[in-house]
PyMOL CGO cylinders between C-alpha atoms (Angstrom):
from pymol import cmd
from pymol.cgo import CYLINDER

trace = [
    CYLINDER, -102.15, 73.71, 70.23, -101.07, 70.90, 67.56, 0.3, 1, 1, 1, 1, 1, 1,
    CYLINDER, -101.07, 70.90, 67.56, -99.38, 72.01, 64.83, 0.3, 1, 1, 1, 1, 1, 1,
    CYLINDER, -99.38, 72.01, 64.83, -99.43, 70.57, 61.13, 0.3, 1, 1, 1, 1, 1, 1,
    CYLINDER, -99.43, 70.57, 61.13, -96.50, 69.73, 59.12, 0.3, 1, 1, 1, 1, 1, 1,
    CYLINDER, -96.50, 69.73, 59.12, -96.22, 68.23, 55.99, 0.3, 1, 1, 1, 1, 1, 1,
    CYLINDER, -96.22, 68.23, 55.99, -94.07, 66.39, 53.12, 0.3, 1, 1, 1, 1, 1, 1,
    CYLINDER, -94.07, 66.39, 53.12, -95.16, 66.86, 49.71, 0.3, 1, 1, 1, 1, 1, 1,
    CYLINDER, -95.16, 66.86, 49.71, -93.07, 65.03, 46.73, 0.3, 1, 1, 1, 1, 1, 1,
    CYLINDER, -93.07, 65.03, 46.73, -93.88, 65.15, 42.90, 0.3, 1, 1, 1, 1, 1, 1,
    CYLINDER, -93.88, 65.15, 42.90, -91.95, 63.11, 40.27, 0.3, 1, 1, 1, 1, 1, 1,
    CYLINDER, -91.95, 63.11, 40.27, -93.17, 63.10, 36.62, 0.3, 1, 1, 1, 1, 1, 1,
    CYLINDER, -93.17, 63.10, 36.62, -89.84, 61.50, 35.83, 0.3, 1, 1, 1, 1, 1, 1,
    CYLINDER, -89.84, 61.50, 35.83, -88.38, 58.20, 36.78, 0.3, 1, 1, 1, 1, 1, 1,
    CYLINDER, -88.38, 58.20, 36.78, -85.57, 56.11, 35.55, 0.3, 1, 1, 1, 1, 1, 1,
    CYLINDER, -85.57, 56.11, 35.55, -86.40, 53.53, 32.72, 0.3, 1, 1, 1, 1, 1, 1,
    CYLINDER, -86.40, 53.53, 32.72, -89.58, 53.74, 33.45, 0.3, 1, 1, 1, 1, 1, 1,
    CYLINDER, -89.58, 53.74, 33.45, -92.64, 55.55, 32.14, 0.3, 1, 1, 1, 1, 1, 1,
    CYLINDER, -92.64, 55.55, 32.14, -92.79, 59.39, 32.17, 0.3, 1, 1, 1, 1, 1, 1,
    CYLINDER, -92.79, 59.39, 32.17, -95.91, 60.40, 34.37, 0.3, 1, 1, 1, 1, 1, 1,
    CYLINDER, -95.91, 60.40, 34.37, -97.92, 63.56, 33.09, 0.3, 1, 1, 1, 1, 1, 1,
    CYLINDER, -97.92, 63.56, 33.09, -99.22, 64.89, 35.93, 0.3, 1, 1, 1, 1, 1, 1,
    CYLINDER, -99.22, 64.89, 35.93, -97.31, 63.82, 39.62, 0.3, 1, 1, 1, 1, 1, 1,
    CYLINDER, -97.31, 63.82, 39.62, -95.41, 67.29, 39.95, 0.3, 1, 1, 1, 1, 1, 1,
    CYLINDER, -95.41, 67.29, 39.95, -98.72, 69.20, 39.35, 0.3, 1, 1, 1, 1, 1, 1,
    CYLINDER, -98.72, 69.20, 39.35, -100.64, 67.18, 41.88, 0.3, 1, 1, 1, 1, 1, 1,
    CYLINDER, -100.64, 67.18, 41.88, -98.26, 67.75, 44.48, 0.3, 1, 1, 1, 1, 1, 1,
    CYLINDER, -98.26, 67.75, 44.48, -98.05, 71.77, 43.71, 0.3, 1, 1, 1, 1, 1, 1,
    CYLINDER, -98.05, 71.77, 43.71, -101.18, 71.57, 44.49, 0.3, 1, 1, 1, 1, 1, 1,
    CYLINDER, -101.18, 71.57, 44.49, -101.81, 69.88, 47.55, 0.3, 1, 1, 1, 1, 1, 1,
    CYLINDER, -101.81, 69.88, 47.55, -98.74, 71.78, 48.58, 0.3, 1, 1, 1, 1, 1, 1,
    CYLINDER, -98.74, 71.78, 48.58, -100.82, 75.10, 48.58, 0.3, 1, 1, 1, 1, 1, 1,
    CYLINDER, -100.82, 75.10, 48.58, -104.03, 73.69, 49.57, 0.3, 1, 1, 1, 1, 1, 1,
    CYLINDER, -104.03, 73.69, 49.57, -101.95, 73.06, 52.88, 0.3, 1, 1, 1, 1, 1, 1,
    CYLINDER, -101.95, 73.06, 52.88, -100.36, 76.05, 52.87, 0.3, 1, 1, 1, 1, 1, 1,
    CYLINDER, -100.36, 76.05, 52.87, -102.82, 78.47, 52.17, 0.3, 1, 1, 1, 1, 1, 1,
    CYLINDER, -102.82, 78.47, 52.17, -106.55, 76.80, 53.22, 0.3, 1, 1, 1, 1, 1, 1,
    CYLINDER, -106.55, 76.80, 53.22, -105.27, 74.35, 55.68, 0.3, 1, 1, 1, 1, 1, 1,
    CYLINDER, -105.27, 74.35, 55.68, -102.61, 76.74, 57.24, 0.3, 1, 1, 1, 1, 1, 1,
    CYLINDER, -102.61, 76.74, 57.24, -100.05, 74.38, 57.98, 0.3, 1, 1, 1, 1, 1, 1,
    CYLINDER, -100.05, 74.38, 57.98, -97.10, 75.68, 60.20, 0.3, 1, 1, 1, 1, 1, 1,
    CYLINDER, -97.10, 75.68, 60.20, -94.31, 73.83, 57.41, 0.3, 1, 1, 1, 1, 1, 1,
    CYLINDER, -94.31, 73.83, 57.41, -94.41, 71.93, 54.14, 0.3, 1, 1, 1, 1, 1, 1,
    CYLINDER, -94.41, 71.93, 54.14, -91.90, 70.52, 52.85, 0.3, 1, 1, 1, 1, 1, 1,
    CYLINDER, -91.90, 70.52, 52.85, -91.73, 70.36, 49.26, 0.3, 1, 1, 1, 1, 1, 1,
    CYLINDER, -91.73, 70.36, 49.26, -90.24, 68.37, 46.78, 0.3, 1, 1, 1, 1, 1, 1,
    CYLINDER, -90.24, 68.37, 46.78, -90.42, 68.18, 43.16, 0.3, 1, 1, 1, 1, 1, 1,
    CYLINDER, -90.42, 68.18, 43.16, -88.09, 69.36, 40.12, 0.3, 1, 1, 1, 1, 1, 1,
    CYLINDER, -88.09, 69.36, 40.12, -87.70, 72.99, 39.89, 0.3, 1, 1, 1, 1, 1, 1,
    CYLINDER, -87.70, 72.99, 39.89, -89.08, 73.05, 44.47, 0.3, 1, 1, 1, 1, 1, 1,
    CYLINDER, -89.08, 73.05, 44.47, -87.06, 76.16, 46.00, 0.3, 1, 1, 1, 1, 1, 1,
    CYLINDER, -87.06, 76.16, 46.00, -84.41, 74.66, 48.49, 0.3, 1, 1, 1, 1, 1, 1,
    CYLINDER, -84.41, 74.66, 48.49, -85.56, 73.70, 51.99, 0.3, 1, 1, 1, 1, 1, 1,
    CYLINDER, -85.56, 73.70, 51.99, -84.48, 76.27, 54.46, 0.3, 1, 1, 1, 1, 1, 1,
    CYLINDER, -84.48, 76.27, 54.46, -83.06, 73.90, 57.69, 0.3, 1, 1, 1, 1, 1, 1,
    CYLINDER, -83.06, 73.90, 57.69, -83.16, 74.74, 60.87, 0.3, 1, 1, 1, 1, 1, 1,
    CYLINDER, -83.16, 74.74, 60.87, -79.07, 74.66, 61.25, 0.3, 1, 1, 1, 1, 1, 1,
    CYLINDER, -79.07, 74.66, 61.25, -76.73, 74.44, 58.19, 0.3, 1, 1, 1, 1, 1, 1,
    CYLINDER, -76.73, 74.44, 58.19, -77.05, 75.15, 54.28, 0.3, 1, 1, 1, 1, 1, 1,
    CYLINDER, -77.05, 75.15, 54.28, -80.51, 74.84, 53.00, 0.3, 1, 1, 1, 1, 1, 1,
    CYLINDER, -80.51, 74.84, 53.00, -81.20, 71.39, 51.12, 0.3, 1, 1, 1, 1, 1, 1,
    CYLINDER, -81.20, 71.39, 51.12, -81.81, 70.66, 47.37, 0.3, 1, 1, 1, 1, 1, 1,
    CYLINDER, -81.81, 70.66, 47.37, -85.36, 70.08, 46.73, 0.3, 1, 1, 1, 1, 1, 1,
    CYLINDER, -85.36, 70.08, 46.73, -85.30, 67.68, 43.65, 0.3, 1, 1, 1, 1, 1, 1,
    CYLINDER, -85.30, 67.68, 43.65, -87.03, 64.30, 44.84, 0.3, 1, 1, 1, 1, 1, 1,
    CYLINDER, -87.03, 64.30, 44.84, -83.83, 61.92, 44.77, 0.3, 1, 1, 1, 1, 1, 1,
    CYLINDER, -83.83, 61.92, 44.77, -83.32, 59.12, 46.73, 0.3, 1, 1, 1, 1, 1, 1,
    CYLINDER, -83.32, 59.12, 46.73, -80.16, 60.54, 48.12, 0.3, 1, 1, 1, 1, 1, 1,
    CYLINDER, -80.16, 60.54, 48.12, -82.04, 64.24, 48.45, 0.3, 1, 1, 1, 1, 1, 1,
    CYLINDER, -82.04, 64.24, 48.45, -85.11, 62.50, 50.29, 0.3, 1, 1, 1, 1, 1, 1,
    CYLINDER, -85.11, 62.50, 50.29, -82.57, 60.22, 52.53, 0.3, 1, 1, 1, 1, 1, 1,
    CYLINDER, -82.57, 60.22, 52.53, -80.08, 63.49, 53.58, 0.3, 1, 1, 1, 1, 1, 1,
    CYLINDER, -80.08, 63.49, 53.58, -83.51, 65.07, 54.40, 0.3, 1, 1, 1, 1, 1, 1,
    CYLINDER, -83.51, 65.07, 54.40, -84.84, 62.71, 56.64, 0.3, 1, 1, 1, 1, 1, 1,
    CYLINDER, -84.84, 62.71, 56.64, -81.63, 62.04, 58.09, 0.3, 1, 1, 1, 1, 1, 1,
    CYLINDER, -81.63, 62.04, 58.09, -81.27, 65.97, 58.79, 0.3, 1, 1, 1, 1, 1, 1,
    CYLINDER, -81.27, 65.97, 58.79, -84.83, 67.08, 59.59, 0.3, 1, 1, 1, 1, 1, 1,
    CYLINDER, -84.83, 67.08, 59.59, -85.56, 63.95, 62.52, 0.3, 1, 1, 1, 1, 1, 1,
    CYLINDER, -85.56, 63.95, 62.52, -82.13, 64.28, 63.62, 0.3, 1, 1, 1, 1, 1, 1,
    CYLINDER, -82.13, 64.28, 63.62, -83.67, 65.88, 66.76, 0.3, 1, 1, 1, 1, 1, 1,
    CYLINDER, -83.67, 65.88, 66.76, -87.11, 65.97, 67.44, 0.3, 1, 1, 1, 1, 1, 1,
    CYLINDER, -87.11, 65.97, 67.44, -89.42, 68.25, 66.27, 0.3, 1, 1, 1, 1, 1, 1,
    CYLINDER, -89.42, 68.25, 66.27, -93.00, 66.99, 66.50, 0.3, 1, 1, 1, 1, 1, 1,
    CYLINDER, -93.00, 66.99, 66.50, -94.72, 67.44, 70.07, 0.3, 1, 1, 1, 1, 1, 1,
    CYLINDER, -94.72, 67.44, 70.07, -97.09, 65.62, 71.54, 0.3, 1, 1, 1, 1, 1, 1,
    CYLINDER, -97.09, 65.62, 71.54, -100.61, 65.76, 69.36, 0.3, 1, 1, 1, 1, 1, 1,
    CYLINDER, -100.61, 65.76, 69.36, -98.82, 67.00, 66.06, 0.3, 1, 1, 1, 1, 1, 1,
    CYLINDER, -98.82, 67.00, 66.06, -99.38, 65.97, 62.92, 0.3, 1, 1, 1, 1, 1, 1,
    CYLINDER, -99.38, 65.97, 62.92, -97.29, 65.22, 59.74, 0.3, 1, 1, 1, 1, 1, 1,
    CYLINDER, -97.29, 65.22, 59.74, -98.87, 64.57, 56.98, 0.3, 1, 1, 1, 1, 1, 1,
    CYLINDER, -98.87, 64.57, 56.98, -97.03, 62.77, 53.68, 0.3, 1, 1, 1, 1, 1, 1,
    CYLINDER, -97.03, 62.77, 53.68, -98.07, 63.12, 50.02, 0.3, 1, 1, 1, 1, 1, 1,
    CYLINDER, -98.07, 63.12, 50.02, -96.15, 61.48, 47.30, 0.3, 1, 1, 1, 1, 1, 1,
    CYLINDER, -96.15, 61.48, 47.30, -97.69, 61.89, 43.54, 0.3, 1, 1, 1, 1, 1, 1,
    CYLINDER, -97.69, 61.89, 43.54, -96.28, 59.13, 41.67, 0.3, 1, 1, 1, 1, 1, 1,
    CYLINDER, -96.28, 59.13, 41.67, -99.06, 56.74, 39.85, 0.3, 1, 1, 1, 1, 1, 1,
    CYLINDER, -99.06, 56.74, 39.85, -100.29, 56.74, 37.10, 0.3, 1, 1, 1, 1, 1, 1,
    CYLINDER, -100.29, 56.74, 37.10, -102.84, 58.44, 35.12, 0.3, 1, 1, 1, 1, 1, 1,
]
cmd.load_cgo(trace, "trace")
């Protein structure tokens, strides 16, 4: 049976740039839509105050949406492969706008 993974990342906050009102919120909650009505078997979340992301081997990883958190944790999690054949993985980043 397939099995559904997902990324979720939420920045309100962004260097020299305009503060957004309502990113981290969105992602929250698209986080728990997939978690609780959707099921899916792993989300990984990322946003300022996220709880750290348990890893499969090592020390978990720090959850706040930087570009050196979000590189270590693709570098980490698709170090070896994960995903069989007829999974899913599913991205959402909340950063425009409102």
């Amino acid at each position: 049976m397939a099995r559904n993974w997902a990324i979720t990342i939420g920045i309100n906050g962004y260097r020299y740039l305009q503060r957004l009102n309502y990113a981290k919120r969105d992602a929250d909650s698209v986080r728990q839509f997939f978690i609780d009505e959707l099921k899916f078997e792993q989300v990984y979340h990322f946003s300022k105050d996220a709880a750290p992301i348990p890893q499969d081997y090592g020390p978990d990883l720090d959850a706040v949406p930087t570009c050196t958190t979000l590189r270590r944790f693709f570098r980490t999690r698709f170090e070896k492969p994960f995903l069989r054949e007829g999974d899913n993985l599913w991205c959402f980043c909340a950063d425009l706008q409102n």
